[in-house]
C-alpha positions as CSV (number, residue, x, y, z in Angstrom):
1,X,170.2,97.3,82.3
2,X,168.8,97.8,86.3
3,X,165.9,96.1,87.2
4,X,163.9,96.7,90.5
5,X,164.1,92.8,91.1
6,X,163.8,90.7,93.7
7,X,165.1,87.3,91.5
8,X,166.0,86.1,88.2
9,X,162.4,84.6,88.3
10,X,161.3,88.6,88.4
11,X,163.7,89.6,85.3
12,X,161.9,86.7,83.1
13,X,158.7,87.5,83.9
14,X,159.3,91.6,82.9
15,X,160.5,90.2,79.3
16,X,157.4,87.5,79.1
17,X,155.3,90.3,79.6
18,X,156.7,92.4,76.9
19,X,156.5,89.4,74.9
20,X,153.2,88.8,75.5
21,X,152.7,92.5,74.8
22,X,154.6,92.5,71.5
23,X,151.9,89.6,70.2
24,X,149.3,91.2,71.1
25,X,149.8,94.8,69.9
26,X,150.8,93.3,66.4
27,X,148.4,90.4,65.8
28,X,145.6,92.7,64.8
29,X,147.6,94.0,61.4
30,X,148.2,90.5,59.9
31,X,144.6,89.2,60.3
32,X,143.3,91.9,57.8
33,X,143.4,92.3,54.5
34,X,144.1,96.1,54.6
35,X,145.0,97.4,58.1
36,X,142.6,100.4,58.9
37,X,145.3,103.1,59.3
38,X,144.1,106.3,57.1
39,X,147.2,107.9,55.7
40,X,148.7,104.8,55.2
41,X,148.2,104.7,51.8
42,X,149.2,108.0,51.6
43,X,152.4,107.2,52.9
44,X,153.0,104.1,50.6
45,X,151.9,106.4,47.5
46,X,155.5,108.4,48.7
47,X,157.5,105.3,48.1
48,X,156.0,105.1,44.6
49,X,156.6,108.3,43.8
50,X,160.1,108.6,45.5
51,X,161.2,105.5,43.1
52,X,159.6,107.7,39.9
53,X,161.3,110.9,41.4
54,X,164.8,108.9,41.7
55,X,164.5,107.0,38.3
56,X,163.6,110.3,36.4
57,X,160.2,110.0,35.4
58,X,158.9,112.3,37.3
59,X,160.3,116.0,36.7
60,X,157.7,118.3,38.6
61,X,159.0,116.4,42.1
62,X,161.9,116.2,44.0
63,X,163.3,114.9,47.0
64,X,162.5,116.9,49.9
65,X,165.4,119.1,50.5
66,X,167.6,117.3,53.8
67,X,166.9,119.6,56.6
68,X,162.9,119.1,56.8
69,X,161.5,117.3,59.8
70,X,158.5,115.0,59.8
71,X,160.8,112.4,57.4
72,X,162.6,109.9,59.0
73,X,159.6,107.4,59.2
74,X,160.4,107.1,55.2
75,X,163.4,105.3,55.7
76,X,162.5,102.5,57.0
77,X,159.3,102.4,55.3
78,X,161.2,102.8,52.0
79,X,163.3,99.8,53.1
80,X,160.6,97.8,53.9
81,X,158.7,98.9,50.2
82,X,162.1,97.3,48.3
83,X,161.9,93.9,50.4
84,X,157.6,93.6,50.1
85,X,154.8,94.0,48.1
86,X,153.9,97.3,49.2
87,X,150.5,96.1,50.9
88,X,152.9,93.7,52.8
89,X,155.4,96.8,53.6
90,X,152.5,98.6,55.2
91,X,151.7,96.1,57.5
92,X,155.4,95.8,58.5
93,X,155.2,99.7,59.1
94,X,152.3,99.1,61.3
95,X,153.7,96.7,62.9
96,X,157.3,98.3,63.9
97,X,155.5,101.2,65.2
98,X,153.0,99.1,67.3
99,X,156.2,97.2,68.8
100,X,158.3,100.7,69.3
101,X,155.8,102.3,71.5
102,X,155.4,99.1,73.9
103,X,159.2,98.7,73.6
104,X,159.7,102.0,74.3
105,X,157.8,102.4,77.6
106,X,159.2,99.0,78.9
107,X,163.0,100.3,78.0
108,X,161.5,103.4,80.5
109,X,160.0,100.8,82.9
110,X,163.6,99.2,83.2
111,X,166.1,102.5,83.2
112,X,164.1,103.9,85.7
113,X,163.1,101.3,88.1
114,X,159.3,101.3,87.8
115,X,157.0,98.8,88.6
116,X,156.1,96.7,86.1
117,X,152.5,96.2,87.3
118,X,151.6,99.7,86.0
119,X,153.7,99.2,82.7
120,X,151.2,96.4,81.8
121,X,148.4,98.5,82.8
122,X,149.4,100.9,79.9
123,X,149.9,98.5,77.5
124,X,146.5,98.7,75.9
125,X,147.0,101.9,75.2
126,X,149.0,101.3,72.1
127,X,145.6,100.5,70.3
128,X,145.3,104.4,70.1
129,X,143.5,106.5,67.3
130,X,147.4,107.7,66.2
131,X,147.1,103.9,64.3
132,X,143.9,104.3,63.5
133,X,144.6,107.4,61.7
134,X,148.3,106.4,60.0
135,X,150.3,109.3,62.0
136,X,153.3,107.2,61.1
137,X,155.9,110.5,60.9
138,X,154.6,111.3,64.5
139,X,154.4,107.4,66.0
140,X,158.6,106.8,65.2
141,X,158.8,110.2,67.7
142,X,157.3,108.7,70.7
143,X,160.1,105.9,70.9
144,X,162.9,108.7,70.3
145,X,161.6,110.7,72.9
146,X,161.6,107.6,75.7
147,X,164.9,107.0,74.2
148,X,166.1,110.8,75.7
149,X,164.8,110.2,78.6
150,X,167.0,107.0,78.9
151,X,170.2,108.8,78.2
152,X,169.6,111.7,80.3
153,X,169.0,109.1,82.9
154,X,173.2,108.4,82.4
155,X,175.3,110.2,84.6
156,X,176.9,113.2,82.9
157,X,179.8,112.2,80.5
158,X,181.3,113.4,76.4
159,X,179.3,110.2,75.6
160,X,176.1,111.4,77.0
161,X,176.3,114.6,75.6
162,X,177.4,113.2,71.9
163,X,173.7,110.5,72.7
164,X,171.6,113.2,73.4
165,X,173.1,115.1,70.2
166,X,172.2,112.1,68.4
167,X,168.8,111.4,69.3
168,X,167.7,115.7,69.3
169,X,168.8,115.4,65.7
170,X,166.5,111.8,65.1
171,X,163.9,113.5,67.0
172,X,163.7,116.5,64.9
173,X,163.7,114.4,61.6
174,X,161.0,112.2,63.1
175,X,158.4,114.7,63.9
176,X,159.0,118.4,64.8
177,X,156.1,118.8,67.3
178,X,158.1,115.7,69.2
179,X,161.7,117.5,69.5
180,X,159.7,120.8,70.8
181,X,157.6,118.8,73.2
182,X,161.5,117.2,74.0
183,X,162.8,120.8,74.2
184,X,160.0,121.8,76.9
185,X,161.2,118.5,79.4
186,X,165.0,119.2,78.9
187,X,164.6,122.8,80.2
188,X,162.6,121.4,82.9
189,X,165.6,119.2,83.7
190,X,167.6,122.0,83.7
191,X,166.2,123.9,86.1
192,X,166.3,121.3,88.5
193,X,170.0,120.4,88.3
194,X,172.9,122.6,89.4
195,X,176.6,123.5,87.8
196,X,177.8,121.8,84.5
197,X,175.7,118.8,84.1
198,X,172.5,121.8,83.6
199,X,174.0,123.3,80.8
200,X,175.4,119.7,79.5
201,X,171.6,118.7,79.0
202,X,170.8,122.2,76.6
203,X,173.8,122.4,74.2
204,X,173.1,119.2,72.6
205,X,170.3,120.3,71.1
206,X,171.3,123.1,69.2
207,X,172.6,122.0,66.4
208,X,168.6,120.6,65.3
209,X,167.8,123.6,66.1
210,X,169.4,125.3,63.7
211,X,168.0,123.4,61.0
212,X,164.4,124.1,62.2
213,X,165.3,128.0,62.1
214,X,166.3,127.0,58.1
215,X,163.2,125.0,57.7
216,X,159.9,126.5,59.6
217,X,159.5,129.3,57.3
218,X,159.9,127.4,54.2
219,X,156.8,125.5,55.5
220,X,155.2,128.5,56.8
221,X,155.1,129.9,52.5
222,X,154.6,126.4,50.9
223,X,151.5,126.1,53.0
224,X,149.8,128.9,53.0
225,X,151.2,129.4,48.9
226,X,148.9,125.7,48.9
227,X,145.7,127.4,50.3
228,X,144.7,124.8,53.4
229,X,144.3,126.4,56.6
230,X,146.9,127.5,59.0
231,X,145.9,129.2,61.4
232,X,145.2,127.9,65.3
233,X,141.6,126.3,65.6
234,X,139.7,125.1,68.7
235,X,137.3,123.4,67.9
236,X,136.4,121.7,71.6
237,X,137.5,124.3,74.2
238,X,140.0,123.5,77.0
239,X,136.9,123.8,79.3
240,X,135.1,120.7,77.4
241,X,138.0,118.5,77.4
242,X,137.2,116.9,80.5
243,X,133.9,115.2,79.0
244,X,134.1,111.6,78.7
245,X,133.1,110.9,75.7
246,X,135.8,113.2,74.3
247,X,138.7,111.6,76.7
248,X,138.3,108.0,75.5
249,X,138.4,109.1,72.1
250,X,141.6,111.1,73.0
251,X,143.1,108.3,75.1
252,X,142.2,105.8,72.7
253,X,139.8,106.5,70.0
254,X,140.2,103.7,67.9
255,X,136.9,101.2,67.7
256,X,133.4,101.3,68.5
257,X,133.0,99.1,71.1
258,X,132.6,99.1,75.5
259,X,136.0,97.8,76.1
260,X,137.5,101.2,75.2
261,X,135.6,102.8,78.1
262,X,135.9,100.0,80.2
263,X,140.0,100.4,79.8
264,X,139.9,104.2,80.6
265,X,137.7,103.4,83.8
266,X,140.1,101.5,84.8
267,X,143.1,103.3,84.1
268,X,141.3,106.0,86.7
269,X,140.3,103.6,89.0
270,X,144.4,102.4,88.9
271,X,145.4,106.1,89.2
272,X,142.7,106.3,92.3
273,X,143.8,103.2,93.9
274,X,147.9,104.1,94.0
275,X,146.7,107.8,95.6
276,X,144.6,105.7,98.0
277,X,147.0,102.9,98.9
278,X,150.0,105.1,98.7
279,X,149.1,108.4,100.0
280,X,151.4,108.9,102.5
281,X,154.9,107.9,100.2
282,X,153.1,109.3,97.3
283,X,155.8,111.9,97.1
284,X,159.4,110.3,97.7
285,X,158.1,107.2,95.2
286,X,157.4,109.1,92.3
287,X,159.8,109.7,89.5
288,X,160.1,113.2,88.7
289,X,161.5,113.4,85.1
290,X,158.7,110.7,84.2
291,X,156.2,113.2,86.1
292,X,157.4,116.0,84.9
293,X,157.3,114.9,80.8
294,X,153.3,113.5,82.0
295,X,152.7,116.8,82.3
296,X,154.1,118.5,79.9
297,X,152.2,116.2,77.3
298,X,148.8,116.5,79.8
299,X,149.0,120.3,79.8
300,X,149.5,120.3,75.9
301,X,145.9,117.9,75.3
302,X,144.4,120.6,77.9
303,X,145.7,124.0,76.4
304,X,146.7,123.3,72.8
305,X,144.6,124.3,69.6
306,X,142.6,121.0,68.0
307,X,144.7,121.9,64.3
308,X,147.3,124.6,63.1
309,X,149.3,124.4,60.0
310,X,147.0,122.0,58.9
311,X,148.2,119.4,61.4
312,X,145.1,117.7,63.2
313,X,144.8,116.2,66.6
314,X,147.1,119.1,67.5
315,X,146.4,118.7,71.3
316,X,144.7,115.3,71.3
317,X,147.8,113.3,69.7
318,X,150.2,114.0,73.4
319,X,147.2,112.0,76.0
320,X,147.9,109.1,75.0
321,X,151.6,109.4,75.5
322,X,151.3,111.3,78.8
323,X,149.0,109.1,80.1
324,X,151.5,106.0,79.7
325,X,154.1,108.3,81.1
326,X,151.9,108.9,84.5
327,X,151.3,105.4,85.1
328,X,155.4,105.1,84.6
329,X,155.9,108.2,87.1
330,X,153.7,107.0,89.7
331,X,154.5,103.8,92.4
332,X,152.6,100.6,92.0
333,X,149.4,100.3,93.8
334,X,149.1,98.3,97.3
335,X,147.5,95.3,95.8
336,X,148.6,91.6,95.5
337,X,151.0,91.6,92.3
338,X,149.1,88.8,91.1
339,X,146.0,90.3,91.3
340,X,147.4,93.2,89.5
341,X,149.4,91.6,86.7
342,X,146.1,89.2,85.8
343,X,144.3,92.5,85.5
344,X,146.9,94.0,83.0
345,X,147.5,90.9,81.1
346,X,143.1,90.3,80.6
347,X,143.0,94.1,79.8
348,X,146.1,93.9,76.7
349,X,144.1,90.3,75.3
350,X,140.9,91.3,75.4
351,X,141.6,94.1,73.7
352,X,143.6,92.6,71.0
353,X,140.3,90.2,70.3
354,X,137.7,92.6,70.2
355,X,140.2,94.7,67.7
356,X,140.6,92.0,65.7
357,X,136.8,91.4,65.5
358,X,136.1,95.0,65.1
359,X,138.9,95.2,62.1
360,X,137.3,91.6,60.4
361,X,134.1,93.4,60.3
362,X,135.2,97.1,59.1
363,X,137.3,94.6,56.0
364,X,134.1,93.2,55.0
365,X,132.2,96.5,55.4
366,X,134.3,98.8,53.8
367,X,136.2,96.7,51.3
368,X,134.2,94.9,48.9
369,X,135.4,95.0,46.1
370,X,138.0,97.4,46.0
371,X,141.1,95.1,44.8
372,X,138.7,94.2,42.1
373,X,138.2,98.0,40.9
374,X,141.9,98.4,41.2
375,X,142.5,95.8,39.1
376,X,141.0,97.4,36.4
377,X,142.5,101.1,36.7
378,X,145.6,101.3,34.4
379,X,149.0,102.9,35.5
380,X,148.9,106.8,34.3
381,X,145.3,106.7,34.8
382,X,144.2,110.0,36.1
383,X,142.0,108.5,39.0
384,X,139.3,110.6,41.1
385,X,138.6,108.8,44.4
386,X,135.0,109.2,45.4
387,X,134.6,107.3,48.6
388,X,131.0,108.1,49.9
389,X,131.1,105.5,52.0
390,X,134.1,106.2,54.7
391,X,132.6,105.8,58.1
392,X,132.6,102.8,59.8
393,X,130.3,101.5,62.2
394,X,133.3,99.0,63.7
395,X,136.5,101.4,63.5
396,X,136.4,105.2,64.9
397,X,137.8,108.2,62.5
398,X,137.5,107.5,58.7
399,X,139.3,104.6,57.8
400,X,138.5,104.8,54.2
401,X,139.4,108.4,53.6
402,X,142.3,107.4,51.5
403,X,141.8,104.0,50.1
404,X,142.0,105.0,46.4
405,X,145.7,106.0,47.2
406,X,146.2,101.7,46.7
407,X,145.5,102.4,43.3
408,X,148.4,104.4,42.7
409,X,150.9,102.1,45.2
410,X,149.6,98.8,43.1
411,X,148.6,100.3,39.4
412,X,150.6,103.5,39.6
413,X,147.7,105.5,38.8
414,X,147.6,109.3,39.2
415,X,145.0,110.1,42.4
416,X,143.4,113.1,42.7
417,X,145.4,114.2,45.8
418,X,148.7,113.1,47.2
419,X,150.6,114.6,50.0
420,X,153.4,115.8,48.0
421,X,151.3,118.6,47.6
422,X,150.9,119.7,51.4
423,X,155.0,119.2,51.6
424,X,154.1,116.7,54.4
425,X,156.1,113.7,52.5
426,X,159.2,112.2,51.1
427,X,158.4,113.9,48.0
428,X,157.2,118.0,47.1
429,X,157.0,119.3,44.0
430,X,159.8,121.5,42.4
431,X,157.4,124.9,42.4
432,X,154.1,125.3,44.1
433,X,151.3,124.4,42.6
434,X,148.2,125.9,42.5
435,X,145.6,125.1,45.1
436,X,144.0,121.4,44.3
437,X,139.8,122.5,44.4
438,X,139.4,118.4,44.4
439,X,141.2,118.5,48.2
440,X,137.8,117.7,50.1
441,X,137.0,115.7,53.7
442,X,134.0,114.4,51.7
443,X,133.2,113.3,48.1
444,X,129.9,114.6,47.9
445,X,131.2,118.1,47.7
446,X,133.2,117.7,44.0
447,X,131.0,119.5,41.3
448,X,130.8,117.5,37.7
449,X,133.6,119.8,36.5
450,X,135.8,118.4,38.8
451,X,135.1,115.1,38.2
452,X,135.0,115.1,34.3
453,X,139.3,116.3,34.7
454,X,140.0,112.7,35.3
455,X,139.9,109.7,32.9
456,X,138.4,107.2,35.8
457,X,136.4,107.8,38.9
458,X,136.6,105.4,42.1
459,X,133.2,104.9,43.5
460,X,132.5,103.3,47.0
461,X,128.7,103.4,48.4
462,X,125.8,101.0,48.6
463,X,123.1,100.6,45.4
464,X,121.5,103.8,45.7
465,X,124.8,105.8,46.9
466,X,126.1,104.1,43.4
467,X,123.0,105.6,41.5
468,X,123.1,108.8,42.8
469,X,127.1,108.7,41.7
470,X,125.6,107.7,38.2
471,X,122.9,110.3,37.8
472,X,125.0,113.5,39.7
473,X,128.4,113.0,37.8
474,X,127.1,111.1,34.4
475,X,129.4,108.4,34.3
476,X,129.4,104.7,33.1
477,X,130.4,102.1,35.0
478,X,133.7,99.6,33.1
479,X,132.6,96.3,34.3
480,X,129.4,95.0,35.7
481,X,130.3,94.1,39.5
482,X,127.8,94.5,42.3
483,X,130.3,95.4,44.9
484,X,130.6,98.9,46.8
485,X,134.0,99.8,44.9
486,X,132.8,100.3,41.8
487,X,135.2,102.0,38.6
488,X,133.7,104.2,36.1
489,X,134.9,106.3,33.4
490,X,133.0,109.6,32.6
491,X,130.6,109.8,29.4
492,X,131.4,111.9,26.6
């Protein structure tokens, strides 16, 4: 490993920082009860359903067929799910991630002799709205895609090219957006280099795609067969994407509170200061494959649809990473390093303390009484989640949106949707089934008919969100808690 050091004094402090870093990122998930990540339950529910799939209980699944994308996250979470208690496994997840994307960049830091000052600028960036929201399939591709970069970075050799084979085949089965977006940069590298080593860079990558030509329209049918949109949808237009408001919820996104604008002033007034102070060597001191794959991910936030094939965030999920990669590309500001490094370092804690105060609050807002309710569902329970109650006034996005998934992963209870049924997971059923009318972005939208096809129903709201529940889908409640998760069965 090369570092651009001046002593051994300088090589201790880049692996303090990360460190420090490392602590910072993952503090926040162990401090909760239930970290705030929305299809992490979702993803747990695979695990239980992969172990009922493998032991034969479970006829209508099966494992999904080898050459899909979007799986490899399930490996280690699957690992993680036999060594835990599977609220214990998710927080491990969490966790891994969080420390793989600050790893990650510093690995990039290091293999391409960049200045550390601007690394630790980044760094708070890792408190994104990809957590928030439990992309865990797309968050393992972001450290696979540094991890190209690092190879290509090797001078051309049979070892190289049997790397880069490697890691297009890990990127693939990580996410397939993340080996197309790797795809784009390696042609860019191509272009740029002349003789052998060009065509060297391409032909590893062929063999992934090979299996995506076997996959994409298998997706494609199941899909559409499933009735959830796929078609390209902008729903803020390329022109609007420059507001403000809409940036630090792209860049970030994750908590309500100042310090998330605060960071993304400062990560322009960083960018501002290294034109200023380095305008005339701007040029010669920037790294071109780092710039280069900034822009690719910056032009896909500015051109990309907002969802297609029923993937969300389609353009918002690359800012995030292409921002971390500009402040990588571009040379360090001409400011005391001191001055610069204190900056970094109070950025990274404060944020880690306000997210830990924001996550305390969104615990006792949202989850009163939900292990409680669980308690009570029994395994095989048909189970219709009704949580009315899925905003947060701490925690951006909707936190809550899958929470009834836990009773399944603890109780083994049968939720009204799982994503087996979008082909998203570990797990798909053996035929498609029939469209699921109970697949809804809000509960207040399921009809009584809907509801009375279940044996339990899952209730979170406040006293007169509770009544209303009552009154609407006539049911009675088993117990006689107080709490906003409340269980009910329905009347005769």
């Amino acid at each position: 490993m090369h570092f651009p050091i001046s002593s051994p004094a300088d090589r201790w402090l880049r692996y303090g920082l990360l460190m420090l870093a490392l602590v910072a990122a993952v503090l926040p998930f162990w401090v909760t009860a239930l970290p705030p990540a929305t299809d992490l339950p979702q993803h747990l529910g695979q695990m239980y359903l992969l172990d009922q799939t493998l032991a034969g209980a479970r006829p209508d699944l099966v494992v999904t067929p080898w050459f899909y994308p979007n799986t490899l996250i399930y490996a280690p979470l699957y690992a993680f799910w036999k060594l835990l208690d599977p609220i214990d496994s998710g927080r491990l997840m969490m966790s891994v991630l969080a420390a793989s994307w600050l790893c990650a960049t510093w690995l990039l830091c290091a293999t391409y002799r960049r200045p550390v000052e601007n690394w630790l600028v980044g760094t708070p960036l890792v408190f994104n709205f990809l957590f928030n929201w439990g992309l865990l399939n797309f968050l393992i591709g972001w450290p696979l895609f540094c991890l190209l970069m690092v190879v290509v970075a090797s001078p051309d050799s049979r070892r190289r090219s049997v790397l880069l084979l490697l890691v297009a085949l890990l990127l693939y089965y990580a996410h397939a957006l993340w080996f197309v977006m790797a795809n784009a940069w390696i042609a860019l590298q191509m272009l740029q280099r002349h003789g052998p080593d060009r065509w060297a860079l391409g032909w590893p990558m062929l063999p992934a795609w090979l299996l995506a030509l076997v996959w994409y329209p298998q997706l494609a049918a199941n899909r559409k067969g499933s009735g959830v949109e796929t078609g390209m949808i902008w729903d803020i237009l390329p022109q609007q994407r420059l507001d403000s408001s809409y940036l630090v919820d792209s860049m970030l996104g994750s908590i309500h509170a100042e310090v998330e604008l605060a960071f993304c002033t400062l990560v322009l007034m960083w960018l501002l200061v290294i034109v200023v102070t380095r305008w005339r060597d701007l040029r010669p001191a920037t790294d071109k494959p780092l710039f280069c794959a900034a822009l690719i991910l910056l032009v896909a936030f500015w051109i990309l649809p907002d969802m297609y094939m029923n993937t969300i965030f389609f353009n918002r999920r690359w800012l995030p990473c292409g921002v971390a990669l500009l402040l990588l590309a571009l040379p360090a500001p001409r400011l005391p390093r001191l001055y610069a490094l204190t900056i970094g370092a109070g950025f990274l804690l404060t944020f880690t303390l306000v997210t830990v105060k924001q996550w305390r609050e969104w615990e006792a807002e949202q989850l009163e009484g939900l292990f409680d309710a669980i308690a009570m569902v029994e395994k095989g329970d048909s189970l219709m989640g009704l949580n009315l109650y899925d905003g947060s006034a701490f925690v951006k996005g909707r936190p809550g949106l899958h929470l009834t998934v836990y009773a399944q992963v603890l109780r083994g209870a049968e939720p009204h949707f799982s994503f087996t049924e979008h082909y998203s997971g570990i797990v798909q059923f053996r035929k498609p089934p029939p469209p699921n009318p109970n697949v809804s972005w809000s509960g207040f939208r399921r009809t009584p008919a809907q509801v009375r096809c279940f044996e339990k129903v899952l209730v979170n709201g406040d006293e007169k969100i509770h009544a209303y529940a009552r009154q609407r889908w006539n049911l009675i409640q088993i117990g006689a808690t107080r709490t906003s998760w409340r269980l009910y069965r329905n009347s005769p």
